[in-house]
C-alpha positions in Angstrom: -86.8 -36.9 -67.1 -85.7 -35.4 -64.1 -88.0 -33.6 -61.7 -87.7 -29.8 -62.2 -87.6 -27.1 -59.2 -87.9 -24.0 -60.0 -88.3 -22.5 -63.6 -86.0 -19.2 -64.9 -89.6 -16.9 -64.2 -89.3 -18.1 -60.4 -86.3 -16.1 -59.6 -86.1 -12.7 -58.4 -83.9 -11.6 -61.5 -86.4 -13.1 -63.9 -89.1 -11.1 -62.2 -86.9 -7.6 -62.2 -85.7 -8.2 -66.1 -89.1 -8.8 -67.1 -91.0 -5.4 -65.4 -93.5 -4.2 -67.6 -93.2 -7.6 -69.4 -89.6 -6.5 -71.3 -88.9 -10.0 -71.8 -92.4 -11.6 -72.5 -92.4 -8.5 -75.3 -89.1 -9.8 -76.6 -90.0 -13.3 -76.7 -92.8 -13.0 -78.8 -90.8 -11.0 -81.4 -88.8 -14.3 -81.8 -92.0 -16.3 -81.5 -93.2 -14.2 -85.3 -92.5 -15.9 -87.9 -92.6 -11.9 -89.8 -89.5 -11.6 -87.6 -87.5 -14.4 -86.6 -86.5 -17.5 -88.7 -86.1 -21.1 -86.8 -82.3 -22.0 -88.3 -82.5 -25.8 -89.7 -79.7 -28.2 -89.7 -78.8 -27.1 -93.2 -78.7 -23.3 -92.5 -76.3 -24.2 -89.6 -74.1 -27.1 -91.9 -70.8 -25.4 -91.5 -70.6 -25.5 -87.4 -72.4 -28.6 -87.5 -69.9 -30.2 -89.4 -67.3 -28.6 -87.1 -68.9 -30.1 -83.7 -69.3 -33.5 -86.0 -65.5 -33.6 -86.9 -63.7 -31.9 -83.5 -65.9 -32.7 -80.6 -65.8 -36.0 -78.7 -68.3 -34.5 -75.7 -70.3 -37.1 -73.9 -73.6 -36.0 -74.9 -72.9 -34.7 -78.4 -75.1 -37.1 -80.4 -78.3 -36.7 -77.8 -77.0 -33.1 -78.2 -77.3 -33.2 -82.2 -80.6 -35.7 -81.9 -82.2 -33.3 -80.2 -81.6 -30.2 -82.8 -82.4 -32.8 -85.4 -85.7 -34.1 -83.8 -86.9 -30.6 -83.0 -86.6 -30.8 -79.8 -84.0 -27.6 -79.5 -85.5 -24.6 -81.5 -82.3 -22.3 -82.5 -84.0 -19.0 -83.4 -82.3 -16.0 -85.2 -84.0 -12.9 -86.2 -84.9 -11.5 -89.7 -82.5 -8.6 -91.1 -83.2 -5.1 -89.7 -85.4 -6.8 -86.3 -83.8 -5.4 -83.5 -85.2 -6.8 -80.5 -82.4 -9.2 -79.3 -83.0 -11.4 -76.3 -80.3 -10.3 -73.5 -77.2 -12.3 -73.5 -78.4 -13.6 -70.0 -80.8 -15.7 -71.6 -79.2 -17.9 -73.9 -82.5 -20.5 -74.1 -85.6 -20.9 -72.6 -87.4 -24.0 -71.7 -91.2 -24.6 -72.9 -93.9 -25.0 -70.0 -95.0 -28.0 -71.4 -90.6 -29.1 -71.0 -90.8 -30.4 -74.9 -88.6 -27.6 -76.6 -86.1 -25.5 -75.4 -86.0 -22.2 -77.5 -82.1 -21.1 -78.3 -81.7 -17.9 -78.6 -78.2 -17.9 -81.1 -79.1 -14.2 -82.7 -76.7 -12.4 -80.2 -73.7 -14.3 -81.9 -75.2 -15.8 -85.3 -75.0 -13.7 -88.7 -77.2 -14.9 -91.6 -74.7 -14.5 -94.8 -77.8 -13.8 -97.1 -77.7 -17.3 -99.2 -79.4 -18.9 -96.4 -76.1 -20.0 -94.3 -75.8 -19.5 -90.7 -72.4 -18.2 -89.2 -71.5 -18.8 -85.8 -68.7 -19.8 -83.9 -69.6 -23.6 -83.6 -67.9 -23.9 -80.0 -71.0 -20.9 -78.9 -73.0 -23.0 -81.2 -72.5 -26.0 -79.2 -72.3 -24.9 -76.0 -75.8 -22.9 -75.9 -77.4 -26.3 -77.5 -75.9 -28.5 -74.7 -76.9 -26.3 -72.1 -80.5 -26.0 -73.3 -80.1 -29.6 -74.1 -80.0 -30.0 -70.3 -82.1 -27.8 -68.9 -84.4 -29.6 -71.1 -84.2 -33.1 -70.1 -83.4 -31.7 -66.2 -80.4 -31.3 -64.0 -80.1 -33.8 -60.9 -80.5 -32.1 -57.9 -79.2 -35.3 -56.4 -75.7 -35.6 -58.3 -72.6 -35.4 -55.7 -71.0 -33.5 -58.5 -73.9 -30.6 -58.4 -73.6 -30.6 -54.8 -70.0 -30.8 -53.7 -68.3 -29.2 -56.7 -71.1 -27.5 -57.7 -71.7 -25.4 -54.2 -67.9 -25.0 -53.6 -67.5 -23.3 -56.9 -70.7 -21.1 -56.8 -69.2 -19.7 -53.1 -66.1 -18.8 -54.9 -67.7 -17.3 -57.8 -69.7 -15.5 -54.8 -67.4 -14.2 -52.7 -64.9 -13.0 -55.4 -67.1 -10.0 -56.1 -67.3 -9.2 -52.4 -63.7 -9.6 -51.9 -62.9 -7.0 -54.4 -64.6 -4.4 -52.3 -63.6 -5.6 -49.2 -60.6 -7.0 -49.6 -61.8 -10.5 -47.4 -58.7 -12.0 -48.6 -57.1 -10.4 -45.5 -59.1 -11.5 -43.1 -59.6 -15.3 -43.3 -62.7 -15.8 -40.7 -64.8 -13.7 -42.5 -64.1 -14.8 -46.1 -65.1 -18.5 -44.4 -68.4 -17.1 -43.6 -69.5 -15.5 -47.0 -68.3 -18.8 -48.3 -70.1 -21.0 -45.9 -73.2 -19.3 -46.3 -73.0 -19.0 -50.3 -72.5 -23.1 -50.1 -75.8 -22.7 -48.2 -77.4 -20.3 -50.6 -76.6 -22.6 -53.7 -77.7 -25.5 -51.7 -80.9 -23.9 -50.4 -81.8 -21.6 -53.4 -80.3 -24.0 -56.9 -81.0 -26.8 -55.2 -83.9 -26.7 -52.9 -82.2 -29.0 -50.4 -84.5 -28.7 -47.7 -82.4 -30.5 -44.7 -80.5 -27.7 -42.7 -78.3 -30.0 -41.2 -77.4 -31.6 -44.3 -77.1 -28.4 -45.6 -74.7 -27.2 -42.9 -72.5 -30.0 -43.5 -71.9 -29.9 -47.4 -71.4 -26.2 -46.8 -68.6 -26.7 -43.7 -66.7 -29.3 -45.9 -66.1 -26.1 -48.1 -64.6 -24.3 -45.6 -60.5 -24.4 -45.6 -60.1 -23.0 -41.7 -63.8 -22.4 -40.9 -64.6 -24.6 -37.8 -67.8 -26.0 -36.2 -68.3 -23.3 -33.9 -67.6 -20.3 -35.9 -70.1 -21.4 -38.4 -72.6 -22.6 -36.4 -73.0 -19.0 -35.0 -73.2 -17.5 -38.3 -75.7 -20.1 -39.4 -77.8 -19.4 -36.6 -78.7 -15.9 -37.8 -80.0 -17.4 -41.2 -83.2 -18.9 -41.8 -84.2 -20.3 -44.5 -86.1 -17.3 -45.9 -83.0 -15.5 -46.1 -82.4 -18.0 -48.8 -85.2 -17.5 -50.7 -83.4 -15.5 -53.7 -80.2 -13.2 -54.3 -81.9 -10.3 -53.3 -83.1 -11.6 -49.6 -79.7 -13.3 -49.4 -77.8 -10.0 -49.9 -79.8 -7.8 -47.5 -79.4 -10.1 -44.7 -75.8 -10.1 -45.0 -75.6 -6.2 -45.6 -77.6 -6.1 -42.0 -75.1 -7.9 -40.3 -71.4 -6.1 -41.0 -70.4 -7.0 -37.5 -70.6 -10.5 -38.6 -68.1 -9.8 -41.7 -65.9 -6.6 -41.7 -66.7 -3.3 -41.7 -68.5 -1.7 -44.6 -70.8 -4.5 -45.2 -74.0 -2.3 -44.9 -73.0 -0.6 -47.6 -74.0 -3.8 -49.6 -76.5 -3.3 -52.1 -78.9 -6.3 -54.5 -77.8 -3.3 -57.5 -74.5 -2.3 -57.0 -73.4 -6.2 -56.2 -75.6 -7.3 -59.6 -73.6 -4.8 -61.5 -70.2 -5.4 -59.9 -71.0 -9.2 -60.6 -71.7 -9.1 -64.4 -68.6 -6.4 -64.5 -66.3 -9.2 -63.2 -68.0 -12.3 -65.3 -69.7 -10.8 -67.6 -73.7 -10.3 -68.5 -74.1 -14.0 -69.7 -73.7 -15.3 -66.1 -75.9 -13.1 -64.0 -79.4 -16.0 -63.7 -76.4 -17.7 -62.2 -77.3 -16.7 -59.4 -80.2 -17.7 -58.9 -80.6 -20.8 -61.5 -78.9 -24.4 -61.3 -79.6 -24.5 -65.3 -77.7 -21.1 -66.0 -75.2 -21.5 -63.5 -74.4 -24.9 -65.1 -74.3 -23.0 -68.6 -71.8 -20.5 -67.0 -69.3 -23.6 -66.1 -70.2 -25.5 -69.2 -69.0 -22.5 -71.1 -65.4 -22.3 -69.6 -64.9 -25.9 -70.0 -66.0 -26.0 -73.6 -63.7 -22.8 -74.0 -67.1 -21.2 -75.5 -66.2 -17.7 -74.1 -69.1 -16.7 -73.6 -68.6 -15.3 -70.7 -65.2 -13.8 -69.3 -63.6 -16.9 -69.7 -60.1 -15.8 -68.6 -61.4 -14.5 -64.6 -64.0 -17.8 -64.7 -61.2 -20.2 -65.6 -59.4 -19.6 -62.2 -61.7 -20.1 -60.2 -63.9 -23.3 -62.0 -60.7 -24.6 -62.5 -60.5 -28.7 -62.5 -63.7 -28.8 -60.3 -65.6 -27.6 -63.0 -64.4 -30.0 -65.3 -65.1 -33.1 -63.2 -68.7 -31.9 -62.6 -69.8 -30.9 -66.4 -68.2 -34.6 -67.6 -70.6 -36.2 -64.6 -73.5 -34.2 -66.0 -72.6 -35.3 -69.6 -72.2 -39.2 -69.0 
């Protein structure tokens, strides 16, 4: 099992969501057995035959072994419960990393003879994702790191092109996605060495050259990659560095602009390598579970090529 970083209840998001312990609250609605039901292999036959018969993924049988052995708890609630888990947490991993809870209520409906219906591509998808985070995502894969930082910058920086139209001006669209390769690379995967860092982060860079990027890195510590809030406030206090309006930037209005765009399913993207990995895993598997349609343009090939190395 892989050596894990930083858990979901690290991040900044995590820690906003859960004010006044909104999430902790939920959870232990799905933790009751009064309120929430634990769907077994038979209540869930119908997709499982599906993902049996059409899927030829990688890890499908660990996948499936892993439902089977308990080890990945697919929870829906009881009839008239309404406390569902937001779609931004699909699963959660234990503390004690030997189940991963699966939170399928927000697209599961119990057809009152004791059948689960859900659409077995979600079904699959939020199993292999937890399935993942579970047994631990390799910090170390060249997949996670190249493809994996050049496709987080562009998820990035489409949000702030929108507003500020960085599409025009070239230098400046290198630099946000320069320094979002160093975000993913600092923040998802705690690579410590700036210099290695800076280099996995230039090679992402079309037109950006040594120079130009050098000076931009220069103005960012590693602090200022210590979540997505610090990460957006440093940038917002540079404009000159960018184009003007910049300092109009705010951690809300870019949150909200971002789950607009890609919907609410992709927001711990941000700031987890597990979720972010469930975002891409979702396009690939054609899950849509997010908006699939904007995602599919950017994640393209590259996201393809780095779920199949994760799946091996």
């Amino acid at each position: 099992m892989v050596k894990q970083y930083k858990s979901l209840r690290d991040t900044f998001l995590f820690t906003q969501m859960n004010e006044n312990g909104f999430i902790d609250k939920k959870l232990k609605v799905f933790m009751n057995p009064n309120s929430a039901i634990v769907a077994t292999p038979k209540m869930l036959e119908e997709p499982l035959m599906h993902i049996n018969k059409t899927f030829k993924y990688p890890a499908k049988m660990a996948v499936l072994e892993a439902f089977q052995n308990g080890s990945l708890v697919p929870i829906v609630l009881q009839k008239g419960v309404e406390e569902r888990m937001p779609v931004c947490i699909p699963f959660l991993v234990s503390k004690d990393r030997t189940k991963a809870l699966v939170f399928i209520d927000n697209y599961a409906s119990p057809n009152g003879e004791g059948d689960i219906s859900i659409d077995y591509k979600k079904l699959y998808c939020l199993f292999e994702s937890a399935y993942l985070a579970l047994e631990g995502i390799p910090r170390n894969d060249s997949a996670i790191i190249n493809k994996g930082s050049l496709i987080f910058a562009h998820i990035f920086a489409k949000v702030l092109n929108k507003k500020f139209s960085l599409n025009t001006d070239r230098a400046a669209l290198n630099k946000v996605i320069f320094l979002a390769s160093e975000y993913y690379l600092t923040n998802h995967l705690q690579m410590g060495d700036k210099a290695t860092v800076f280099n996995y982060a230039l090679k992402n860079c079309k037109a950006g050259t040594d120079i130009v990027m050098r000076d931009i890195d220069a103005e960012f510590t590693p602090e200022c990659f210590a979540n997505i809030a610090t990460f957006l406030k440093k940038m917002a206090d540079m404009p000159y560095k960018f184009v003007s309006g910049f300092e109009k930037i705010t951690v809300r209005d870019y949150l909200e602009s971002f789950a607009e765009m890609y919907g609410q399913s992709t927001i711990f993207a941000l700031e987890s390598l597990e979720y972010f990995v469930f975002t891409i895993s979702s396009v690939v598997l054609g899950a849509y579970l997010n908006n699939q349609v904007v995602l599919e343009d950017i994640i393209d090939t590259d996201g393809a090529k780095l779920y199949f190395g994760l799946c091996r």
